[in-house]
N, C-alpha and C positions, 0 to 999 in steps of 0.2 A: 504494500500500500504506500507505503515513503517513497520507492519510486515514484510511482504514479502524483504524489503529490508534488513532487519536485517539478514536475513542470507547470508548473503553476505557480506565477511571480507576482508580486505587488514590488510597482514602481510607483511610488507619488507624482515622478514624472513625465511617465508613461500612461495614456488613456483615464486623465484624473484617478490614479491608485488602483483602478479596478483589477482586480484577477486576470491576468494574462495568460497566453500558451508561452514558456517558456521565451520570456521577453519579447515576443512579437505582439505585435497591434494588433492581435483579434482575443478578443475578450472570453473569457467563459462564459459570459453571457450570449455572446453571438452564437456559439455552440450548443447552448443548450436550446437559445430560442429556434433554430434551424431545425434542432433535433424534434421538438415537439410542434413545428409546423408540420413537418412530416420527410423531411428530407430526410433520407439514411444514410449513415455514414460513409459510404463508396461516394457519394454524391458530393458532400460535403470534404471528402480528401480530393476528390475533381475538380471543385469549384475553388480549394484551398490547396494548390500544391506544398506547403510548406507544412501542412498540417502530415501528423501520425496515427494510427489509430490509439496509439496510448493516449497521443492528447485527448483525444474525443472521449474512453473510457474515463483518462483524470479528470475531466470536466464532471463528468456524472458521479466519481465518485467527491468531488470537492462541492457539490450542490450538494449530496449525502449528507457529506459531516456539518453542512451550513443548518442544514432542516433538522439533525440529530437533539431530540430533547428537546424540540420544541412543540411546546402547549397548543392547541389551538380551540378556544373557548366560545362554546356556541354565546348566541349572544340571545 
């Protein structure tokens, strides 16, 4: 899992801080949102040559541990 986490960078000056793929300008964010528009990962390593499928995996698991233990209280 440390693997997988290590690609995932926070730069404060890089894409205001957000969570990166290993220092390049696409965000974890762009990768999960593509993933649950419905693009699949082959798609997403075609449209992002620099991207790996570990990125795309550490994405999913770095949203994991963000969501882990958190409450969510009907209202």
């Amino acid at each position: 899992m440390s693997e997988l986490m290590a690609r995932i960078t926070l730069d404060a000056g890089k894409m205001h801080g957000k969570p990166c793929i290993r220092g390049l300008r696409i965000r974890v964010q762009d990768v999960l949102e593509m993933l649950g528009s419905g693009m699949t990962a082959e798609e997403i390593l075609d449209e992002f040559p620099d991207l790996e499928v570990d990125d795309i995996r550490a994405s999913l698991v770095y949203a994991a541990n963000q969501v882990a233990g958190t409450a969510i209280i009907a209202a």
